[in-house]
VEXDREN-2710 file (C-alpha; in Angstrom, 1 decimal):
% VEXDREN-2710
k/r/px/py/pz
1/UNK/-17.1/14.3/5.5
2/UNK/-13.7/15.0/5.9
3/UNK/-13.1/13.0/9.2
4/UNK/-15.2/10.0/7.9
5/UNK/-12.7/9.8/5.2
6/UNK/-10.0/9.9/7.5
7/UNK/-11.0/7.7/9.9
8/UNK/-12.4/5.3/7.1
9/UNK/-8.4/5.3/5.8
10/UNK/-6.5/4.6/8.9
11/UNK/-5.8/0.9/9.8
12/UNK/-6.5/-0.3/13.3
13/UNK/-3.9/0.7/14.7
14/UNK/-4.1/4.3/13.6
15/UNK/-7.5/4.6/14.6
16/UNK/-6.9/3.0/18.0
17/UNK/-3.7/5.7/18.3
18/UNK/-6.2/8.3/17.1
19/UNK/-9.1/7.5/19.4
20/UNK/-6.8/7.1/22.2
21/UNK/-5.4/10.6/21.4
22/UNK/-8.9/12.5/20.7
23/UNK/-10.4/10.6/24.5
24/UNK/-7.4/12.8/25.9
25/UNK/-8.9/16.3/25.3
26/UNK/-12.2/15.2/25.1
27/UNK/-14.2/13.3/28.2
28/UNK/-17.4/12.8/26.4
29/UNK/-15.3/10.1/24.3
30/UNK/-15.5/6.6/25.8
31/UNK/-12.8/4.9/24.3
32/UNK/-12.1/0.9/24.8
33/UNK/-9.0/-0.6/23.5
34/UNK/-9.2/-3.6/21.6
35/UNK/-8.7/-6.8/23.0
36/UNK/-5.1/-7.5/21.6
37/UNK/-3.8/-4.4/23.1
38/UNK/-5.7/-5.3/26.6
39/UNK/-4.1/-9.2/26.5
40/UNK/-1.1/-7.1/25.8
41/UNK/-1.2/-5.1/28.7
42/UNK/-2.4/-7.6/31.1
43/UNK/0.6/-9.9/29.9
44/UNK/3.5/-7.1/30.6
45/UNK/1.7/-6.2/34.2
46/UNK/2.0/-10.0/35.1
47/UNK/5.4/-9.8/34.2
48/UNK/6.2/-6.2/36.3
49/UNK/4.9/-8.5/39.3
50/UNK/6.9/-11.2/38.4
51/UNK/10.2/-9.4/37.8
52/UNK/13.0/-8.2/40.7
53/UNK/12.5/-4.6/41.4
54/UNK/14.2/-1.9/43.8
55/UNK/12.2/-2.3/47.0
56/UNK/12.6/1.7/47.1
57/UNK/10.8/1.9/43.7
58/UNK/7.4/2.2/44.4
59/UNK/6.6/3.6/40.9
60/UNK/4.6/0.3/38.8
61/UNK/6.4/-0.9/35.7
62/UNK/4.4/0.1/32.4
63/UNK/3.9/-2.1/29.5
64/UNK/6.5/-0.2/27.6
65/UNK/9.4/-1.8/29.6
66/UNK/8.4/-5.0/28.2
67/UNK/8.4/-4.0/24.5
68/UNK/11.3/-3.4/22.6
69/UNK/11.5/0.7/21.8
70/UNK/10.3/1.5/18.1
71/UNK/12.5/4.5/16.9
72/UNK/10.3/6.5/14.2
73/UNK/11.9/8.5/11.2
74/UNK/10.0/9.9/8.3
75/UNK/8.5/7.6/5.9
76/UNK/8.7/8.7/2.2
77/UNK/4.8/8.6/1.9
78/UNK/5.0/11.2/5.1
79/UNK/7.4/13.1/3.2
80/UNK/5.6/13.5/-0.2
81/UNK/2.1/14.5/1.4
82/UNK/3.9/17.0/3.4
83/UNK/5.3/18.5/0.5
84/UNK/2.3/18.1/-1.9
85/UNK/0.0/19.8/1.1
86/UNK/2.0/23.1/-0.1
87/UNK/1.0/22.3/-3.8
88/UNK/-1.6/24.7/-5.4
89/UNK/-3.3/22.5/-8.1
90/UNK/-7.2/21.6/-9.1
91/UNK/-9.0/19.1/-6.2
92/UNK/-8.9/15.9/-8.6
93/UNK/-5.0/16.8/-9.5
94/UNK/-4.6/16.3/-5.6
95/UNK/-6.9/13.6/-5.0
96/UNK/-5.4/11.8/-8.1
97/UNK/-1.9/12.2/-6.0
98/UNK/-2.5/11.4/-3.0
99/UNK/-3.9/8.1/-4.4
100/UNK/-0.1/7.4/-6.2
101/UNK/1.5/8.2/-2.9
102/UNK/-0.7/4.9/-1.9
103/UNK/-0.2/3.2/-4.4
104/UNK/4.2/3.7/-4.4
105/UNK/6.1/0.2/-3.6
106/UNK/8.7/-0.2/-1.4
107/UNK/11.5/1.0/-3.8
108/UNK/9.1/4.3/-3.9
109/UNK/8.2/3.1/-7.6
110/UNK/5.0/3.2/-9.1
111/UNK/3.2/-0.4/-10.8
112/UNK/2.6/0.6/-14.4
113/UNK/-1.0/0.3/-14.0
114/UNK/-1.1/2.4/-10.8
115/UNK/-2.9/5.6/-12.4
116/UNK/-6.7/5.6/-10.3
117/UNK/-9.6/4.3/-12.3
118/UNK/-12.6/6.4/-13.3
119/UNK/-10.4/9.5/-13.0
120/UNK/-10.1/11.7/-15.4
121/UNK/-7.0/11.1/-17.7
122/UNK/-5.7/14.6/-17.8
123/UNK/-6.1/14.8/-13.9
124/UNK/-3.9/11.7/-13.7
125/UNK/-1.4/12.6/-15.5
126/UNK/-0.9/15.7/-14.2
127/UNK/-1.3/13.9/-10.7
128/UNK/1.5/11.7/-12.0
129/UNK/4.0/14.7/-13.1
130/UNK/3.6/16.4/-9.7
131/UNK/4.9/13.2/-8.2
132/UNK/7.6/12.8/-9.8
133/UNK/8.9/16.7/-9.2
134/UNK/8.8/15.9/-5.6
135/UNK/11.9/14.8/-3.6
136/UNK/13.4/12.6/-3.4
137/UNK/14.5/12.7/-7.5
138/UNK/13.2/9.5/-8.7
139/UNK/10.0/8.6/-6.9
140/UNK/7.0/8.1/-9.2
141/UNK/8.9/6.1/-11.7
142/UNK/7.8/3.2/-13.4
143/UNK/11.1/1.3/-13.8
144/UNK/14.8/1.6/-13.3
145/UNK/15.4/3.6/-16.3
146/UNK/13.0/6.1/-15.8
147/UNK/13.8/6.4/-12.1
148/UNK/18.0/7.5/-13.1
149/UNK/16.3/9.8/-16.1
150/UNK/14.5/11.3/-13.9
151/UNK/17.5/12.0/-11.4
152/UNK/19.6/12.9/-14.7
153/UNK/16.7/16.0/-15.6
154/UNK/17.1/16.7/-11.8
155/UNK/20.4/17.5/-12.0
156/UNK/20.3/19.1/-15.2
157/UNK/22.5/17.0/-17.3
158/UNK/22.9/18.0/-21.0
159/UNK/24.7/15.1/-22.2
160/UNK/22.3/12.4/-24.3
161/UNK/24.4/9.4/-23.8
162/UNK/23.3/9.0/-19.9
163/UNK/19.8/9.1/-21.1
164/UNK/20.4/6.8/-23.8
165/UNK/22.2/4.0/-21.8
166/UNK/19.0/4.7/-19.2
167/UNK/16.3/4.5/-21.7
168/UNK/17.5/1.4/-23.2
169/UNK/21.0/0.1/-22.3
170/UNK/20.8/-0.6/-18.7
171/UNK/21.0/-4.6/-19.1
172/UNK/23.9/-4.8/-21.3
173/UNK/25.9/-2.1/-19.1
174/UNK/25.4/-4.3/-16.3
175/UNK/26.4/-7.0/-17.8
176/UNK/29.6/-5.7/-18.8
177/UNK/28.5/-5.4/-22.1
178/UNK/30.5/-2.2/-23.6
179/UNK/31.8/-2.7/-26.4
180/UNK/28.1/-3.5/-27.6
181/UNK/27.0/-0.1/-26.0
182/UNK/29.6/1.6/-27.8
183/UNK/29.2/0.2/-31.3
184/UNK/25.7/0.4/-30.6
185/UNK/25.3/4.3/-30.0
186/UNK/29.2/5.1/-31.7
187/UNK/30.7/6.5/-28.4
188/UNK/34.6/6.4/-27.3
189/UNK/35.6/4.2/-24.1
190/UNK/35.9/7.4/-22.4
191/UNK/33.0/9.2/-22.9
192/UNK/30.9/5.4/-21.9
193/UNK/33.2/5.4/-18.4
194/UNK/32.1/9.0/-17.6
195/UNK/28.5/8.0/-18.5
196/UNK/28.8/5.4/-16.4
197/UNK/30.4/6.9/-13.6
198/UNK/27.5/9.2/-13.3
199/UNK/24.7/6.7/-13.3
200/UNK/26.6/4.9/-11.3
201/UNK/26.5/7.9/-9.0
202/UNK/22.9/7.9/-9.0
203/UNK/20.0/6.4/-6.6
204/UNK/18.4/3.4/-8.0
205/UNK/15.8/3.3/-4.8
206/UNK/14.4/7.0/-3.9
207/UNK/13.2/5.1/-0.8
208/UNK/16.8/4.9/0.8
209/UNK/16.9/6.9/3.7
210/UNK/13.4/6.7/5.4
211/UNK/11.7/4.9/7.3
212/UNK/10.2/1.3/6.3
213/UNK/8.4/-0.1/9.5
214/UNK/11.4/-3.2/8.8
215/UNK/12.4/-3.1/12.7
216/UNK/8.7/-3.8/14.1
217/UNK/5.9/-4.3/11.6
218/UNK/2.8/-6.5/12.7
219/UNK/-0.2/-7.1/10.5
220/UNK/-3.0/-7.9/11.9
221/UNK/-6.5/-9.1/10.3
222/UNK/-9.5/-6.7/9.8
223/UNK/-11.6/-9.1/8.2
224/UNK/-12.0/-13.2/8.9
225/UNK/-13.7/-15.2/6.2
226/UNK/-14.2/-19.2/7.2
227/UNK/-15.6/-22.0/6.1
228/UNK/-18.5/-24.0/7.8
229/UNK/-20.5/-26.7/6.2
230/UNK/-19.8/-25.3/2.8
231/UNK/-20.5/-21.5/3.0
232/UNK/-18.4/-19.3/3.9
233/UNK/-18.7/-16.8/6.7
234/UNK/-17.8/-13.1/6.8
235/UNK/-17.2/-11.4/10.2
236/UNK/-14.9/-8.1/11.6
237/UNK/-11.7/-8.8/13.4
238/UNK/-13.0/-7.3/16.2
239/UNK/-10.2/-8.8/18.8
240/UNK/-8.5/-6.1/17.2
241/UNK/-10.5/-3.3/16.6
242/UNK/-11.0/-0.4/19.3
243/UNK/-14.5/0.4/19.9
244/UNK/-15.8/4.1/20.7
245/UNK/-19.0/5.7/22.1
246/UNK/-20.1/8.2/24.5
247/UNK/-19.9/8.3/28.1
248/UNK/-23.2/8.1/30.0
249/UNK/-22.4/10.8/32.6
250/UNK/-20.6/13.2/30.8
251/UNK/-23.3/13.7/28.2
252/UNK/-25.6/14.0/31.2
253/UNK/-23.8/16.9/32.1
254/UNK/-24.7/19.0/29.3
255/UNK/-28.5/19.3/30.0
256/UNK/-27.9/20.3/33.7
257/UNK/-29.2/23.0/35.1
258/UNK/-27.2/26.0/36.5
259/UNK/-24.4/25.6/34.6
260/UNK/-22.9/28.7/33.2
261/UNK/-23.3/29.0/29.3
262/UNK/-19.8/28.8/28.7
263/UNK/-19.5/25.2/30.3
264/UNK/-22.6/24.4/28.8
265/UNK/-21.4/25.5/25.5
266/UNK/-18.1/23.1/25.9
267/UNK/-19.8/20.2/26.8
268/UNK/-22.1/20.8/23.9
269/UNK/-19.4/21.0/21.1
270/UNK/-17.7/18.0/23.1
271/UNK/-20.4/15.9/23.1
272/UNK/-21.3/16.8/19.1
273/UNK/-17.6/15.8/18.4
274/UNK/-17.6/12.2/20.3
275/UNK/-21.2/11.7/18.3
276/UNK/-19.6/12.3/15.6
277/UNK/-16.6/10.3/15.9
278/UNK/-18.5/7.5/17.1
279/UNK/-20.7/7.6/13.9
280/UNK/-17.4/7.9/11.7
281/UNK/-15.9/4.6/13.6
282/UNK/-19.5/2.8/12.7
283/UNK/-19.3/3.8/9.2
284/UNK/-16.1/2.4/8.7
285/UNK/-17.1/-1.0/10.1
286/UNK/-20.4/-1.2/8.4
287/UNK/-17.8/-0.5/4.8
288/UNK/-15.3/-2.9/6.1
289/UNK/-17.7/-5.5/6.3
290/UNK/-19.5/-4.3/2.9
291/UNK/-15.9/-4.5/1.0
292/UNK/-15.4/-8.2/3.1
293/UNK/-18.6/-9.5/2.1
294/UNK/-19.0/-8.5/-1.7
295/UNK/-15.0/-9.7/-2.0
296/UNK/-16.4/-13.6/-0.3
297/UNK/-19.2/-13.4/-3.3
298/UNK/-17.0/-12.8/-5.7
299/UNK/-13.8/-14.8/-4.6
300/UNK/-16.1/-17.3/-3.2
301/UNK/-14.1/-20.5/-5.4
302/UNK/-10.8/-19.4/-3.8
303/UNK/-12.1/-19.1/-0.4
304/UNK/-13.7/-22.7/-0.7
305/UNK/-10.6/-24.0/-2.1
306/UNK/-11.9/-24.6/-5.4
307/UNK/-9.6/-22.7/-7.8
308/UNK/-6.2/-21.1/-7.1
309/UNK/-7.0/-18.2/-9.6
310/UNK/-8.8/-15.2/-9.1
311/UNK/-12.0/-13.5/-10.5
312/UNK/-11.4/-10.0/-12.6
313/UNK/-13.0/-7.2/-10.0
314/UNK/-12.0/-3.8/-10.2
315/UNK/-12.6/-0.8/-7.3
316/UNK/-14.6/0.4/-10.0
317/UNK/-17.0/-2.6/-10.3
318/UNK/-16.9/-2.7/-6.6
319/UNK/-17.8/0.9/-6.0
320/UNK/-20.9/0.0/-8.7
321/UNK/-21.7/-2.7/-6.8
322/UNK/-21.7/-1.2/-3.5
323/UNK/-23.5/2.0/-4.5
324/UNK/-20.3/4.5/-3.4
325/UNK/-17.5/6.4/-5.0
326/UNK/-14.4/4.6/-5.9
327/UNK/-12.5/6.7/-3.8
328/UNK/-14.3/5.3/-0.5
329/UNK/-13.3/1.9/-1.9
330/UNK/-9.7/2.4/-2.0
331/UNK/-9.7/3.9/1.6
332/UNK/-11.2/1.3/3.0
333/UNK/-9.3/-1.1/1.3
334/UNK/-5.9/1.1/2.0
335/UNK/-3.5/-1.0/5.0
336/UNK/-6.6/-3.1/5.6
337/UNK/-5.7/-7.2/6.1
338/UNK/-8.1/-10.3/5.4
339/UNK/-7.6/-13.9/7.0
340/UNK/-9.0/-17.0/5.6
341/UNK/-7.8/-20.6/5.9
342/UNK/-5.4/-20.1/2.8
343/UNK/-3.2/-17.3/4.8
344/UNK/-3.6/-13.8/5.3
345/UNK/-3.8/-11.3/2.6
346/UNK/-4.0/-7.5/1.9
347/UNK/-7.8/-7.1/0.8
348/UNK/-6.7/-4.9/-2.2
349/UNK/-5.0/-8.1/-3.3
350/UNK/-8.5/-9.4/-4.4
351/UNK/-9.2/-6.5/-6.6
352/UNK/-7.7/-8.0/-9.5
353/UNK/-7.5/-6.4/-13.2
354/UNK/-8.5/-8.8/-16.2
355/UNK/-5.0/-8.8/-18.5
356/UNK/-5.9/-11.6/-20.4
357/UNK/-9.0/-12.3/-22.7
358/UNK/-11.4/-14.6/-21.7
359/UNK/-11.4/-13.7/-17.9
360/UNK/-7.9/-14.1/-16.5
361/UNK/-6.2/-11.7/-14.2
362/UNK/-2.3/-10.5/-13.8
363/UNK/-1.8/-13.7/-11.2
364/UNK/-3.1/-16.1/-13.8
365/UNK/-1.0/-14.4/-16.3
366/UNK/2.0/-14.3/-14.0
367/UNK/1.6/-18.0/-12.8
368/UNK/1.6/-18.9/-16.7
369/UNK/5.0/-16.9/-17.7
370/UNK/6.5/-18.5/-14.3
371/UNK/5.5/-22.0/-15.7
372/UNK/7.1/-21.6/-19.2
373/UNK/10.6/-20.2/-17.7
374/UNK/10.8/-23.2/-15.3
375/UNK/10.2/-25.4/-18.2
376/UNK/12.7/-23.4/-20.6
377/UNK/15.8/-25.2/-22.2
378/UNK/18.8/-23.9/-19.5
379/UNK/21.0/-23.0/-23.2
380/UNK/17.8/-21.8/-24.9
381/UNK/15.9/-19.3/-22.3
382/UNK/12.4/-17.7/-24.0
383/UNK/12.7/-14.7/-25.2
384/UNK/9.7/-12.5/-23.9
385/UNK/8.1/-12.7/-28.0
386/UNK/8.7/-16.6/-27.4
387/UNK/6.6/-16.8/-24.0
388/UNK/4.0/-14.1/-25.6
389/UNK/3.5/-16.9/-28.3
390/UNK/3.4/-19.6/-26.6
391/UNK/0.5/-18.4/-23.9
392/UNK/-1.2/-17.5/-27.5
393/UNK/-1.1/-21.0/-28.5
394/UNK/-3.1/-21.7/-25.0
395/UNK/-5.4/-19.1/-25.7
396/UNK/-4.2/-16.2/-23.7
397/UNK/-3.6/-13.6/-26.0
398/UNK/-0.9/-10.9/-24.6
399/UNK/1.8/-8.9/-26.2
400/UNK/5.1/-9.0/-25.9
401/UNK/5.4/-6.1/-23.7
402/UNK/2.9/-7.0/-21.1
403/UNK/5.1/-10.5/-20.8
404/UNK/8.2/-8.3/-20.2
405/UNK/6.4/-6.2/-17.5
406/UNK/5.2/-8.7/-15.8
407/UNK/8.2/-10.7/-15.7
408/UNK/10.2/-7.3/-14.4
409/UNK/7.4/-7.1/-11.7
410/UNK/8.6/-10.3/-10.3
411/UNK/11.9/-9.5/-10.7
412/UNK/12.5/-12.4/-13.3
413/UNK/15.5/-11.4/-15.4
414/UNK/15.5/-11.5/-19.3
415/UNK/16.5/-14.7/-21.5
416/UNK/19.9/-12.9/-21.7
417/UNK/20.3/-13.5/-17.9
418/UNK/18.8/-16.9/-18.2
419/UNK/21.1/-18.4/-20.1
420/UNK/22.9/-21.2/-18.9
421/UNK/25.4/-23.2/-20.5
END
């Protein structure tokens, strides 16, 4: 079970790295590489002909001298689960945490709705306070603020006017704003500068120092969803999946006679392990394709073009739908890409929350809070109670808070900023 979740996790790539690496020590493993990487390799041989070489250097060129070399360092998702593997907490704690490690953006923040559906609560949050122990100070937060507190308890600071200016003062200090700040919380010049001299000190992205993928990072469809005559179509990108079975002779090989019963033992326990990472691989396309096909049903009026907006569908719902746990869901979902005439997405980006009454997701929601600020007075931005209002008048009822996060999420800066004379 474990290695079907594995495998049902890694992206292509991984699991063509993985199969690649397994065929090595095991010869009951037939491994086939897919397409791309074979067009690939084809491609840099016809260039080794084509290229000068030392007459004296009989040795063939490899495809590697074509490509430019890709220099690894730690991620910060390979740091975390390497520290949490040393944790000692319940199974769900774990499960719960290993799901936020997912679920961390770029910056190594966490989205504000990040904590896993259908898990328990308590699990979660505990999940969630184990995070944000880890190193580096910082990751696991849910916005700037809480991301310098965090690195403030870290280091053990005692004075309240850091926290203060972090919890709720962070706008005006960048703005330049102290004498606000000071009348505001009764502090000295002084004792402000030294405040912000240390926050100033601090790290406002935990993900600094490891690796992104930004030098070399391709993305490459799992799933293809067309059009033709009016329905669409759901298939596997299978140019670009590896395919796995067992080979034919050296299976035979294990029912001979006269072999010795420690060879016959190894090519027993080889062959049981290539069945049983064929079966894994199998499994994973048969979900792929499940998870492909029930997202077409249900986003079937984007697909065809007829409405921009998407249809409320949780992992949750999905997991009903399919008849699984949730958790299989968001592996198969995890680093997996779909392609369809309006571009290529990530397929989690079709399981998309309802935020609004009525039916409307976070993009809706998003699309309508962009539209107002466009349309804003330049000397009279909307506050975030004004644009709450006005989607009420429409009919979308949200508070005044979930306007603000949403406009933070896309990095749209408050009416304060806005302002233009």
């Amino acid at each position: 079970m474990r290695l079907s979740m594995q495998v049902l996790q890694m992206t292509s790539p991984e699991l063509e790295q993985y199969l690649s690496e397994l065929s090595l020590e095991n010869p009951l493993l037939e491994v086939r590489p897919s397409r791309y990487r074979s067009e690939v390799g084809e491609f840099a041989r016809f260039r080794s002909r084509a290229r000068e070489r030392d007459p004296e250097d009989d040795e063939p060129a490899s495809p590697g001298d074509y490509l430019a070399p890709v220099h690894r360092r730690e991620t910060l998702a390979g740091s975390l689960r390497e520290q949490s593997a040393a944790l000692s907490a319940p199974e769900e704690v774990l499960r719960a945490l290993d799901y936020l490690i997912d679920e961390l953006d770029e910056r190594g923040y966490l989205p504000q709705d990040a904590l896993p559906e259908g898990a328990p609560r308590a699990a979660c949050l505990s999940a969630l306070e184990l995070l944000q122990s880890l190193e580096p100070a910082g990751v696991g937060a849910r916005s700037l603020g809480e991301c310098l507190t965090l690195q403030l308890r870290r280091a053990g600071v005692e004075d309240p006017l850091p926290y203060e200016i972090c919890e709720g003062y962070l706008d005006r200090l960048a703005r330049g704003q102290f004498n606000h700040i000071m009348r505001d919380l009764g502090v000295s010049r002084q004792r402000l500068d030294e405040a912000r001299e240390l926050i100033a000190s601090l790290e406002p992205r935990p993900s600094n120092g490891f690796d992104t993928d930004a030098d070399i990072q391709y993305v490459f469809p799992d799933v293809e969803i067309s059009v033709e005559d009016g329905r669409l179509s759901v298939a596997l990108a299978e140019r670009y999946m590896p395919l796995c079975g067992v080979d034919a002779y050296y299976a035979s090989m294990a029912s001979r006679e006269g072999l010795d019963t420690e060879t016959r033992a190894y090519f027993s326990e080889k062959l049981r392990q290539a069945r049983w990472v064929s079966d894994c691989v199998t499994r994973r396309r048969d979900m792929l394709l499940s998870c492909a096909q029930l997202i077409a049903e249900t986003q079937s009026a984007f697909f065809l073009g007829e409405s921009p907006s998407l249809v409320p569908l949780t992992m949750t719902e999905a997991a009903r739908r399919l008849g699984v746990h949730v958790s299989t869901v968001s592996r198969a979902l995890r680093g997996k890409y779909l392609s369809c005439r309006q571009g290529l997405y990530p397929m989690s980006h079709f399981m998309a929350r309802e935020v609004v009454s009525g039916g409307g997701t976070g993009g809706d929601l998003l699309a309508a809070i962009r539209a107002l600020i466009a349309s804003e007075p330049p000397d009279k931005p909307l506050s975030d109670q004004r644009i709450a209002e006005e989607l009420s008048r429409s009919g979308c009822e949200v508070s005044r808070r979930t306007v603000a996060k949403y406009r933070e999420r896309a990095m749209i800066p408050p009416a304060s900023a806005r302002r233009r004379a």
